[in-house]
Phi, psi and omega in degrees: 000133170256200184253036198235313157286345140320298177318316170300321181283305170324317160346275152311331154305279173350262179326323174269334172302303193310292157338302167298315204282282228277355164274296161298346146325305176292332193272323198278300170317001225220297174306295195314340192258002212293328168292351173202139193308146167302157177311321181268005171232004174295353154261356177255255191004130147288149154328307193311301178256020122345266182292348182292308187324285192317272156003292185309284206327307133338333176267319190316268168008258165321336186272325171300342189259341186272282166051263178284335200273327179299351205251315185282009151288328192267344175278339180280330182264356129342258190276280209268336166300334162093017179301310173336264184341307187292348192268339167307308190302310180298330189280337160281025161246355168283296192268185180267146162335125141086020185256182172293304187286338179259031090313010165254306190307294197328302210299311186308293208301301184291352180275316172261020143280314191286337194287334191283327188280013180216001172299318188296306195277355181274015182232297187284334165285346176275331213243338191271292186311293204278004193253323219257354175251349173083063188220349177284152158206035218256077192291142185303331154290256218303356172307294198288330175317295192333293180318275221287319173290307152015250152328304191280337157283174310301312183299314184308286195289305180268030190256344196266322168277347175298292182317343158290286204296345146274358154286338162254011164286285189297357207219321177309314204097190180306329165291000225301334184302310189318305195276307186294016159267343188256344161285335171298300226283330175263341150322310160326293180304331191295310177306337191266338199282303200266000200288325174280009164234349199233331212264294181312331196286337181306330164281291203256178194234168198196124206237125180280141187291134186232028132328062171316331176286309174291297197312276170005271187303339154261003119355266177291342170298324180295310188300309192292347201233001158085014219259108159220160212223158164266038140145197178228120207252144152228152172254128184270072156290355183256359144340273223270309192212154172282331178340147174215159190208169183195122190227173132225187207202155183084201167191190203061224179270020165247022188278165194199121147259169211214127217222099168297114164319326157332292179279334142321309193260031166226352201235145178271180189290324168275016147265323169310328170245022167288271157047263192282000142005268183281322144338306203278287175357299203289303184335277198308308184274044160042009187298336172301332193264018183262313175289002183249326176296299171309304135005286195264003181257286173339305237235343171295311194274350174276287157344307194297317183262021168278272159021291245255306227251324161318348172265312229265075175326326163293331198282347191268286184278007144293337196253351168071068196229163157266277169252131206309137195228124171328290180306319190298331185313299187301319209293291155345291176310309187302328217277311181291340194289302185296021170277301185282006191251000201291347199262354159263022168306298184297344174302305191318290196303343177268321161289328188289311173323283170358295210262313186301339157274334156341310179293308201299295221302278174338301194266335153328321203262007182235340153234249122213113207337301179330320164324298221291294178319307177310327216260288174341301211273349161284322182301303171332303191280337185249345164275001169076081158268132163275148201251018179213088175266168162300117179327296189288357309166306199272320208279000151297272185251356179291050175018325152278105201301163158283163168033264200265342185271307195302305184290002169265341171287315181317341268199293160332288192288309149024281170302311155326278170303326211260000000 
């Protein structure tokens, strides 16, 4: 061991040490809050699903704490444990050492080990958790239907870009990083292009909304906000789960919104569109192509110190692999970055807050907050969101403000507009 596998193991202590505590934070703050609704949702709310919200969060948790400790065994037994290596070895005997094809078998092969090491709990959360709060609707044939398409879409799309991106690992030069970032970076886009006509429908059945009243009305939403789409979809998103949502998705002439039947039937028509409103927000303030931008300047700058790092015999014998190999390289990098990266996590998490309240902004001035707030506190309430995170818990991973800060700004603007 060098001092590059210390480092790595302090990491990694950190980070799942970091993990556990902030989990149990979240479980203890959350009982604690569990007898009675806060003061600003205590007339919409019930107790009952209060406390169911408070349950999920707490079964979520826990289930999130075996998790952490199964992902940081395996990484461990991965990399310093020598499974990597011994898995080289072995794929080297089919194929030649430090070729195209035996570095795809490498990679493929560790990809449908961890998808095996996470099949368990992806399973007691669809059928134990989310079934036992009534949110399942998922039959155990269509799980595995799911699983196998899955799969054969991640084999279809990702095996034909694994075999590009080592063939331009070996044959580019010193830049090779430069050219496999502009080969991800169009991959991206492709996906993004065909995933609402080629990807989704393979999951989901997709409807033209045939509301007149409602189409009508987000209609004229479109029109005031400058909008325009390849229509307007529901999804039988209520197959799988009671959960409801509401996005859109592609770009160009290929944008589409898209509507969980979930959320058509629970929500009024003039929630629905504060809703997509606030859809429209992320749209208007560019945050998807902001977030994609980042995106692809991060994974540049990842790519560049991969670039650095591939040669480089310690970095190898730190991780406990041997002598340096294109595939062993990527896998390794991928497999160790979110270890040194877990801790700018809040940042991640502090610009997406950012921007939902933005989106929230957008749509108060296009729709109407008071709307938007009803429909939020329905949401809450029928997806069990709780409404008492651990401050520091939420100031971490959430995407989202709580609650209570979101439905009070919103609440402002209200006051505001009125």
């Amino acid at each position: 061991m060098n001092a590059l596998s210390w480092t790595f193991l302090a990491a990694l202590a950190a980070a799942a040490l970091t993990r556990l505590w902030l989990a149990q934070r979240q479980v203890a703050h959350v009982r604690a809050h569990r007898a009675a609704v806060p003061p600003p949702f205590a007339d919409a709310i019930p107790l009952a699903a209060h406390q169911k919200a408070a349950d999920y969060t707490v079964a979520k948790a826990r289930l999130g704490t075996a998790d952490v400790l199964l992902g940081a065994g395996a990484l461990l037994v991965l990399t310093l444990g020598g499974l990597l290596q011994w898995m080289s070895a072995q794929w080297g005997t089919l194929f030649a050492p430090g070729g195209v094809a035996h570095g795809t078998a490498l990679i493929a092969g560790a990809v449908v080990l961890l998808s095996a090491l996470e099949l368990p709990a992806s399973l007691y959360r669809t059928f134990v958790i989310e079934a036992r709060f009534g949110f399942n609707r998922m039959s155990a044939a269509l799980f595995w239907i799911d699983l196998a398409k899955h799969a054969a879409l991640a084999a279809a799309l990702g095996l034909p870009l694994l075999v590009l991106v080592l063939w331009l690992m070996a044959r580019t030069g010193a830049l090779w990083w430069l050219y496999v970032w502009l080969a991800w970076a169009g991959f991206n886009l492709l996906v993004l292009l065909i995933y609402p006509t080629f990807i989704a429908p393979l999951f989901n059945r997709f409807a033209r909304l045939e509301d007149a009243v409602l189409a009508g009305r987000i209609e004229r939403l479109l029109a005031r906000c400058g909008f325009t789409s390849n229509g307007l979809y529901v999804m039988d998103g209520s197959r799988r789960s009671a959960h409801g949502n509401a996005y859109f998705t592609g770009f160009g002439a290929a944008k589409r919104i898209v509507f969980f039947d979930t959320l058509l039937a629970r929500l009024a028509p003039t929630e629905v569109e504060a809703v997509l409103a606030h859809e429209l927000g992320h749209y208007r303030r560019h945050h998807v192509w902001k977030r994609i931008a980042l995106l692809f300047a991060l994974s540049l700058g990842l790519l560049w110190l991969l670039g650095r790092l591939i040669d480089a015999p310690w970095f190898y014998a730190g991780l406990g692999a041997g002598a340096p190999a294109d595939a062993m390289g990527l896998l390794l990098f991928v497999l160790v970055v979110p270890v040194f990266t877990f801790f700018l996590q809040p940042l991640t998490s502090l610009y997406s807050r950012r921007h939902e309240f933005e989106a929230d902004s957008y749509a108060a001035a296009h729709a109407s907050a008071a709307e938007l707030v009803r429909a939020l506190v329905k949401l809450y309430q029928d997806n069990a969101a709780t409404l008492t995170p651990d401050p520091l818990h939420s100031a971490f991973y959430d995407s989202h403000p709580p609650a209570a800060r979101r439905i009070a700004r919103l609440q402002a603007l209200t006051q505001e507009a009125a």
